[in-house]
N, C-alpha and C positions, 0 to 999 in steps of 0.2 A: 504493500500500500504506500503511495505516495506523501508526502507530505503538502504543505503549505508554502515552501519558499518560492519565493519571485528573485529570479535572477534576470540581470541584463534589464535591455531596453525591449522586451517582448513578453506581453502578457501570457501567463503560462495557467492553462484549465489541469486542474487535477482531477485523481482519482480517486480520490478522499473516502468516498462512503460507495458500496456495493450497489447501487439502484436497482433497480428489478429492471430488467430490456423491458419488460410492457408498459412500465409507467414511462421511460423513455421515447419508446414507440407511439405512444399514445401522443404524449404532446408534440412530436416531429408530425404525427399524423394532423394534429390540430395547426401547426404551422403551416404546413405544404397548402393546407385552402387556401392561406393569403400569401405565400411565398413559393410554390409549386419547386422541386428538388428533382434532381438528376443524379445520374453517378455514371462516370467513364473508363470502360475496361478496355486499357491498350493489350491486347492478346497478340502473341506468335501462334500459328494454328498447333505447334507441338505441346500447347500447355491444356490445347482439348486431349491430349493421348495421356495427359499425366490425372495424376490424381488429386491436387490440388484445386484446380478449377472445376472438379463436381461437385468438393467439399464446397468452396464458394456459392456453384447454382443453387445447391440446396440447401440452402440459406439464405440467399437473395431472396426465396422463392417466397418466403416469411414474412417478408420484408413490406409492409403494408401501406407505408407514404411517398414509395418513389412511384411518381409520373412517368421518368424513363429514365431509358438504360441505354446505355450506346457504346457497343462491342466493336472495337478496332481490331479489326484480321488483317496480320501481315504473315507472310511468306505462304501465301494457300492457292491452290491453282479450284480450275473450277469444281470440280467432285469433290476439292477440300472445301472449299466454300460453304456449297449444299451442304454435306455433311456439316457445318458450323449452324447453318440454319435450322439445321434438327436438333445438334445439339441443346440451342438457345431456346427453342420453342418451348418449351415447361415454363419459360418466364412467364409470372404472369402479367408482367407490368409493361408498359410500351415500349419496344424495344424494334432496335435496328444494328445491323452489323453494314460494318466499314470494309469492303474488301477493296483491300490498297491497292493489290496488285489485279483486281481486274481490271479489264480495257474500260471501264466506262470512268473510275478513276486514274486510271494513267494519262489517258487522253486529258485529263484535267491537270494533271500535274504535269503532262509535255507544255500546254497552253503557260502554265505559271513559268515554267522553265525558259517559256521564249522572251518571257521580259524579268528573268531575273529572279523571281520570287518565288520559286519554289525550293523546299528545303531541299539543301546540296548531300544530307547524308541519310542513307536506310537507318532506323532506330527504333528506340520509345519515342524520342522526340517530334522525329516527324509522322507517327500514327498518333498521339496526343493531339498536335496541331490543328488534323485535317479531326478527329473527332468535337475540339472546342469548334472548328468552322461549323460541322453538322448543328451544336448545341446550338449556335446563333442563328443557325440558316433555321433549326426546325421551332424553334420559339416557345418551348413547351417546359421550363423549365426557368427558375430565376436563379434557382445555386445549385451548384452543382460539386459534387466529392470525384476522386480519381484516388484508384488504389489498382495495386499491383494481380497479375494474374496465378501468380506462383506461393502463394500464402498458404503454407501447409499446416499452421495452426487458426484458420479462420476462422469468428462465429460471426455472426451478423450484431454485435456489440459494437467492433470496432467500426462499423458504418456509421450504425446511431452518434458515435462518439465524435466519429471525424466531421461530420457533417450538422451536426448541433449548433454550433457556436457560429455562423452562417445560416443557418435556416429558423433562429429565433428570433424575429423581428425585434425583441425588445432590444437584442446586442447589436454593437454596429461594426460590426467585424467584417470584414471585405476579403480578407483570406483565414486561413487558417491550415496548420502544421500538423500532420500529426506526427509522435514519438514512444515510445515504447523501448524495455529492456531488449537492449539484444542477448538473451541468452535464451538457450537450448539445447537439449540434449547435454546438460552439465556444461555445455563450454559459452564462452564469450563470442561473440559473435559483430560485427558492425567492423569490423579490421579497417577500412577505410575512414570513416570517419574519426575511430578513436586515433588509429595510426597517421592517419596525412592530415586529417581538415580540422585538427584541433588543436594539433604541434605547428601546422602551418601557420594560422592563423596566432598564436600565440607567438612565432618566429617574425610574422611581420608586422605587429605590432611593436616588438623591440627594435625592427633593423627601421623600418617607414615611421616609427610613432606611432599614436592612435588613432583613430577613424573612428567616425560615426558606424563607416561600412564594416570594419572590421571588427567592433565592439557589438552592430547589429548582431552579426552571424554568428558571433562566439556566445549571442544570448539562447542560440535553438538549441535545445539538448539532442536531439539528433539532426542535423542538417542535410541529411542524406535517405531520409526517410521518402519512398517513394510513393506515402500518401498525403493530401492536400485536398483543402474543399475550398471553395469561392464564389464570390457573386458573380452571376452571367456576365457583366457589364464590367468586370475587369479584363475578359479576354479579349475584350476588341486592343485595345493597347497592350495587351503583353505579346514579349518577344519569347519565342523556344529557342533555347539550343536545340540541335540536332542528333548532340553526340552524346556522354555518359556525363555532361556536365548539368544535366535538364535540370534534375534537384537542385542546387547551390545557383543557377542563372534564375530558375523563378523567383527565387528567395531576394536575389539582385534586382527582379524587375518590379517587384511588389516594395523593393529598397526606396525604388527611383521613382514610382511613380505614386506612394502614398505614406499618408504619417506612420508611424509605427503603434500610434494607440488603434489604431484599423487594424494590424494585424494581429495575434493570437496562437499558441499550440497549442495543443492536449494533448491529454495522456490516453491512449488508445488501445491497449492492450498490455496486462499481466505479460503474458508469455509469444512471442513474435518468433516464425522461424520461417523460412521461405527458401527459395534455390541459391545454391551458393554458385560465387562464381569462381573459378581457378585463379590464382596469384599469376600465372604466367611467369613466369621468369624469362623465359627463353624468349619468347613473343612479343616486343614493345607493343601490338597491335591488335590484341587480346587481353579479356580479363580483367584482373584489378590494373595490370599493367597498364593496361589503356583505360580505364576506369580515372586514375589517378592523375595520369596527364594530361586528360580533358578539364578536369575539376580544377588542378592547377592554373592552367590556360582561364578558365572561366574566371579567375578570381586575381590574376595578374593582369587582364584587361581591365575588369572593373575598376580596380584601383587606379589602372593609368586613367580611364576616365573620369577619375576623381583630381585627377593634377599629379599622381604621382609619377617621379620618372625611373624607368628601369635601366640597368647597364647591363653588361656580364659581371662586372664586380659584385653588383649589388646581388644578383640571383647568387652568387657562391656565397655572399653573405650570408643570405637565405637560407642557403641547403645547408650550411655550417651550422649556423643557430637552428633552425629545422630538427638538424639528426640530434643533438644533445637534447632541444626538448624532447623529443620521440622519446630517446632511451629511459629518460628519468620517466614518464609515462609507462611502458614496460615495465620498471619497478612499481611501478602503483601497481595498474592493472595485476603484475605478481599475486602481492599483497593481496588485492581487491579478491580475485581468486580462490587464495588460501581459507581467507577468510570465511569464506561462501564455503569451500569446500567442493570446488569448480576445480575441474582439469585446465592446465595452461601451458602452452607449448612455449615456452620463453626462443628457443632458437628460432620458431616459425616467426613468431615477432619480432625478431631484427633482421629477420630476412627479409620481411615484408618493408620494417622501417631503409633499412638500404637500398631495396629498390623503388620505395618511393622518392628518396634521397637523390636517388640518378634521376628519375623521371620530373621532379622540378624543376632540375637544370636544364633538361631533355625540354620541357614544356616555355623556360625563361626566354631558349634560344630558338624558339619558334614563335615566341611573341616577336622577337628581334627583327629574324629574317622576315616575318610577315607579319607588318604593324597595318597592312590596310584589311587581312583577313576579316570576314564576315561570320561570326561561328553563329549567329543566331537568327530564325526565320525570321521575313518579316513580318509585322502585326496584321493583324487581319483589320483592321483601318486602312492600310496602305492600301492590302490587296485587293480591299473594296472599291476606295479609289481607282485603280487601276483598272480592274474590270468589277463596272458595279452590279453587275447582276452573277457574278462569281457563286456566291450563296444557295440562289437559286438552281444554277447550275449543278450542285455539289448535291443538295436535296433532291434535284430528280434525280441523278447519277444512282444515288443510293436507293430512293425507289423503285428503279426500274431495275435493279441487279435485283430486289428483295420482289417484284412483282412477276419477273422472269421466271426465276431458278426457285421461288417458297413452295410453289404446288406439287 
């Protein structure tokens, strides 16, 4: 059980007292008449062959105040598709699936690509994107949650949870965070964010000084948490990364474009466990490996657009200060461990910390050689601008795939 402290510049929802999910359910249910709620599942079609995302269905299935549902398929050809359509159909709440890669959205994302504006990498990031365009195109919906496909400890609590503080009129929260213990199965779990984006962020604080920005981010107890709920009308101005930076850039774009008493995290679940991804060692281009050097790159541009300036000195600065926080971290976490009575692989965690050690400097000298790079889509304002009936377009796209292939 949680306690009561507020850290940082970000309101923090605790888990204070047990509630029952129906007294929960109940008043999200009373909410949604004047606030109408959504929820967005960025799906790979392989996470339908696993067993995590049936636990999720049935329990969505429960699930009483969502309006709709909007399932992002990426990598699925057509008979995987269908097959996705079957899957999905037990829902009983309005629902529609996003197939990326059929022609009738590729044809839409050639059209964006001929002027620029379609996201440059395959991801979460760019099937999140094209599902927030759906949520705007189909209107049916004022807030909206987004949580991951691979949650192999799910109940339909963490829904209620993430999506509350956004779907209660009386609060005026514009985003919201969620966070939870990474442990499971006895071990510690979250290896990136405890390992790079907490020693980072503490390393550049002593080498840059303080920031608003850097003081922001060091207030989320998990910053890398890949749930999040919002008011529909902040997606017209948010920007996505494309790459494994998505977490830590939304966080950056709710920085820039609102106060921090608008935004809010909570506590989402007792016990969180989900797919793990490989360290990669060998691979800079997999992994945490590449997990790490996005999140880097995300968060050394921001600062340059805050005014600050980077060199190569200053990034080895960085990584210097960087590895020694790391390590003293690894003696916590030890301790933190023993304590528990948690297994702890101490050699896995300085391996992990050294290779993130290499991939900041790897991520400094990429900011360098490409200071006009673009890492993040752009807003669906732009792309409206651009082509204004784009929306439109995107909502029949998705109905005629789901009017074709549903019977």
């Amino acid at each position: 059980m949680a306690d009561f402290h507020q850290n940082g510049v970000i309101t923090t929802l605790h888990n204070i007292s047990e509630r029952p999910i129906e007294e929960v359910e109940y008043e999200l249910l009373t909410f949604s008449k004047i606030r109408p709620l959504g929820l967005v599942l960025p799906s790979l079609y392989s996470e339908l062959e696993g067993e995590a995302l049936a636990k999720i269905i049935s329990e969505l299935k429960h699930v009483p105040y969502l309006n709709q549902i909007v399932i992002g398929l990426d990598r699925a050809d057509q008979s995987q598709y269908q097959h996705a359509l079957q899957y999905f159909s037990d829902l009983p709440q309005h629902h529609r699936i996003l197939w990326n890669d059929g022609p009738r959205l590729t044809a839409i994302d050639t059209q964006l690509k001929s002027l620029g504006l379609a996201p440059q990498h395959l991801g979460k990031g760019r099937n999140v994107w094209y599902c927030y365009g759906y949520i705007l195109a189909s209107r049916r919906c004022e807030s909206v949650a987004l949580h991951d496909c691979d949650i192999v400890t799910y109940n339909r609590d963490l829904l209620a949870k993430l999506i509350y503080p956004v779907a209660n009129p009386v609060f005026n929260y514009e985003f919201c965070k969620g966070y939870y213990s990474r442990v499971a199965t006895n071990k510690m779990g979250g290896r990136v964010s405890r390992l790079l984006v907490t020693p980072l962020i503490r390393a550049l604080k002593k080498v840059c000084g303080n920031s608003e920005y850097l003081e922001y981010l060091d207030s989320f107890r998990y910053p890398l948490a890949g749930e999040f709920s919002m008011r529909v009308d902040v997606i017209n101005d948010l920007r996505i990364p494309s790459n494994w930076g998505l977490e830590v850039g939304v966080l950056s774009e709710m920085k820039r474009n609102y106060s921090t008493n608008r935004l809010c995290q909570v506590d989402i679940a007792d016990v969180y466990d989900h797919k793990h991804q490989d360290l990669s060692l060998s691979d800079a281009e997999q992994g945490l490996s590449k997990m790490s050097t996005d999140i880097a790159k995300v968060v050394f541009r921001k600062l340059a657009t805050n005014g600050e300036i980077f060199t190569n000195e200053k990034f080895r600065t960085v990584k210097a200060t960087y590895f020694r926080i790391a390590l003293d971290f690894i003696e916590t976490y030890n301790n933190d461990a023993i304590i528990n009575g948690l297994e702890y692989d101490r050699h896995g965690e300085e391996k992990a910390v050294e290779l993130f050690a290499q991939n900041i400097m790897l991520a400094g000298e990429y900011f360098l050689d490409k200071p006009m790079d673009k890492p993040f889509i752009p807003s669906w304002s732009r792309v409206i601008s651009a082509i204004p009936d784009i929306l439109d377009q995107l909502q029949e796209a998705v109905e005629e795939d789901y009017n074709e292939f549903s019977s």
